[in-house]
N, C-alpha and C positions, 0 to 999 in steps of 0.2 A: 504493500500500500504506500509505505513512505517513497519506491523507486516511481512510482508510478504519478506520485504529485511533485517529484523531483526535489524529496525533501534528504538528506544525509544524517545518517543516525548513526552515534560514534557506539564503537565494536564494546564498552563495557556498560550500555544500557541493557535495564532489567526490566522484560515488559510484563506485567503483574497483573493478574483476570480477578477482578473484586468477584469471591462467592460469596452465597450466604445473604446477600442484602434484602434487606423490605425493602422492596422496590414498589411504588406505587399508594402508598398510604396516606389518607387525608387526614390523619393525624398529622403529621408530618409537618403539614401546611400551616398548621396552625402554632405548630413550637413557636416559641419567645422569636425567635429568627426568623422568620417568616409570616408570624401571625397578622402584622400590621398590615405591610404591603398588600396579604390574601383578602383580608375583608378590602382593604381602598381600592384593589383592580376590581374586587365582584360589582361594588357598587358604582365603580367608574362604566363597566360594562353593562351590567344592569340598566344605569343613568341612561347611558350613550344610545342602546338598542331600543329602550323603549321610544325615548323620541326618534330615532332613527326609522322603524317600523313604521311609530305611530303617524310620523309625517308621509309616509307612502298611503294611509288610507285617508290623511284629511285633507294632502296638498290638493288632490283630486276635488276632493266635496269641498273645499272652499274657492276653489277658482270657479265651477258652474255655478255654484249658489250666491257668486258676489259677497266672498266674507273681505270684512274691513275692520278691524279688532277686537278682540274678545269683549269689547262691550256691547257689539250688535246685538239685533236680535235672535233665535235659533231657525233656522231655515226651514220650508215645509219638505215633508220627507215624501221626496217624489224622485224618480229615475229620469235624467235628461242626458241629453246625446252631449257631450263633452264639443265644444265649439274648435275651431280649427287656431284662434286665437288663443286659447285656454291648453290648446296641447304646446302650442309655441313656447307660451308662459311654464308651460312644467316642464320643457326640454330644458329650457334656460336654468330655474333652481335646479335639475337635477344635474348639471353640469357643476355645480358648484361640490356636487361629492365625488362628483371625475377629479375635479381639479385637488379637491382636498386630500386624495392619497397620496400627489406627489408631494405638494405644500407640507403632507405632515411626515411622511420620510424625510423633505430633507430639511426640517424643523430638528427633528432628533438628531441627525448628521452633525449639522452646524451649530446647533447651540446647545443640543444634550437635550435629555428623554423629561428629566423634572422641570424645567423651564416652560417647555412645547407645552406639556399638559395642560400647566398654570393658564397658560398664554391662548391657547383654544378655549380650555373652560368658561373662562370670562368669556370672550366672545361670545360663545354659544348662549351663557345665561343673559348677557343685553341681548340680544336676540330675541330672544322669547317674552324679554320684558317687554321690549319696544311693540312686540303683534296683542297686546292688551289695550293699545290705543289705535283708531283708525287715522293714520295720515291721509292716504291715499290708494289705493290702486298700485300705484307704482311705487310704493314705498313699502307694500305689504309683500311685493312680490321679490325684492330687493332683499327684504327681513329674512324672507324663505330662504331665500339664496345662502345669506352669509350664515343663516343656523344650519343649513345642511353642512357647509363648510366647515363649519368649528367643529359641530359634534365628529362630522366622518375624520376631521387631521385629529381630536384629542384619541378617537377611537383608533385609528392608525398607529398613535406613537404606543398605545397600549397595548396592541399586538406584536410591535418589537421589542417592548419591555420583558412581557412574560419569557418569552425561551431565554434571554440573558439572564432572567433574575433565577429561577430555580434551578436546581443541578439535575445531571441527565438523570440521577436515580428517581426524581419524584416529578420531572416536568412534565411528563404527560398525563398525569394526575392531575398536578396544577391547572396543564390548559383546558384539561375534561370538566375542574369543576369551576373553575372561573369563567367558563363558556356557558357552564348550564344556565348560571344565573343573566348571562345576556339575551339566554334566546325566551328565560324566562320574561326579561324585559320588553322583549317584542314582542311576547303574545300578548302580556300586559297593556302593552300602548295599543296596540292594532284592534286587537277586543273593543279595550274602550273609547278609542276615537268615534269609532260608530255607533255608539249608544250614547257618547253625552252631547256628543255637538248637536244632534237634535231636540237635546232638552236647553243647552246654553252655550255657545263659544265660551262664554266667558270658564266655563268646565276645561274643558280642553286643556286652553292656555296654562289655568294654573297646573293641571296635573304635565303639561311640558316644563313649566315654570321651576316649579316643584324637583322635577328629575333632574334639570340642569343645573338645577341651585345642588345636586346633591350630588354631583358628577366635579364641581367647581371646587367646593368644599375638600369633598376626597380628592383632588387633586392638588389643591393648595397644602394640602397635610403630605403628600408624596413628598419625602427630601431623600430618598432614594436613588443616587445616578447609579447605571447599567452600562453606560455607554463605556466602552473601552477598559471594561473589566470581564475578567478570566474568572471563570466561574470554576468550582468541583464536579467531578462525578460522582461523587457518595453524600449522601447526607451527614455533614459533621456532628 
């Protein structure tokens, strides 16, 4: 393997096969060592997916219903044909989570993994404050844009956080169960974007409000850097 990535391994190296390991244990995850980080990425994930999801079933229902801040009123619930202007409009936000994978790669590159976080977070939570007031039409669609931004780069820098931070012996654990609780977050948001906007936007907004505020928070507590650190293979 080493001739083969063209690496030179001096003739008195001892190469050693860990037996014996707990491999895989979510006990593990939550030792003194890892305890913190495991709960801040669940709820950073958690945060990220549910508005992430949730915005796939409302950006639709609020561009044909003419939504304009969570103080409107709640739309009548009826099926219309999505306008060719309205697909224009959700091409547009949804380029902003195109654009946010590279923005938050190389956010982690260049300034480090706990910065990026901090620095999307906030974004993402003005974001969501600003869609609680109606500016405009083209102010609300602007709003869409830069929350799908923040959420998808903070979400991005927390996908290359995980495999740096945990060692090979428990990382696929870690990403099994700090996953579960993201995709828990999207069924969360998706579910309920459809049953409360027809009762109030003003619903909505804060239950985005709410998860952003709590994705911002666990991210301002990360002071964990990853970047450009050599991790173990065994759990110490």
């Amino acid at each position: 393997m080493a001739a083969w990535n063209g690496v030179k391994i001096e003739n008195d190296v001892e190469l050693v096969v860990h037996q014996n390991e707990n491999l895989g244990s979510i006990s593990d995850l939550l030792t003194p060592a890892y305890r913190k980080e495991t709960v801040l990425l669940s709820i950073i994930y958690f945060g990220n997916l549910l508005i992430l999801f949730g915005a796939i079933v409302f950006i639709p229902l609020a561009l044909y219903s003419g939504f304009c801040g969570g103080e409107g009123k709640a739309p009548e619930h009826k099926c219309e044909e999505i306008k060719q202007d309205s697909l224009f409009q959700l091409a547009l936000i949804l380029s902003g989570a195109v654009l946010a994978s590279g923005a938050g790669y190389l956010s982690a590159m260049k300034l480090g993994r706990s910065i990026s976080l901090k620095m999307f977070s906030v974004g993402g939570f003005i974001s969501t404050l600003i869609l609680y007031k109606c500016f405009s039409p083209r102010v609300t669609i602007i709003t869409f844009f830069f929350l799908k931004f923040s959420q998808t780069s903070n979400n991005m820098v927390s996908l290359i956080i995980v495999p740096e931070l945990y060692p090979t012996a428990i990382r696929n654990t870690a990403i099994g169960f700090i996953n579960s609780w993201g995709k828990l977050g999207g069924v969360v948001g998706a579910g309920l974007v459809y049953v409360l906007y027809y009762v109030s936007p003003y619903l909505v907004i804060t239950m985005f409000a709410t998860a952003s505020a709590m994705v911002m928070v666990s991210s301002c507590c990360w002071s964990r850097e990853t970047r450009d650190i050599t991790m173990t293979d065994v759990v110490r």
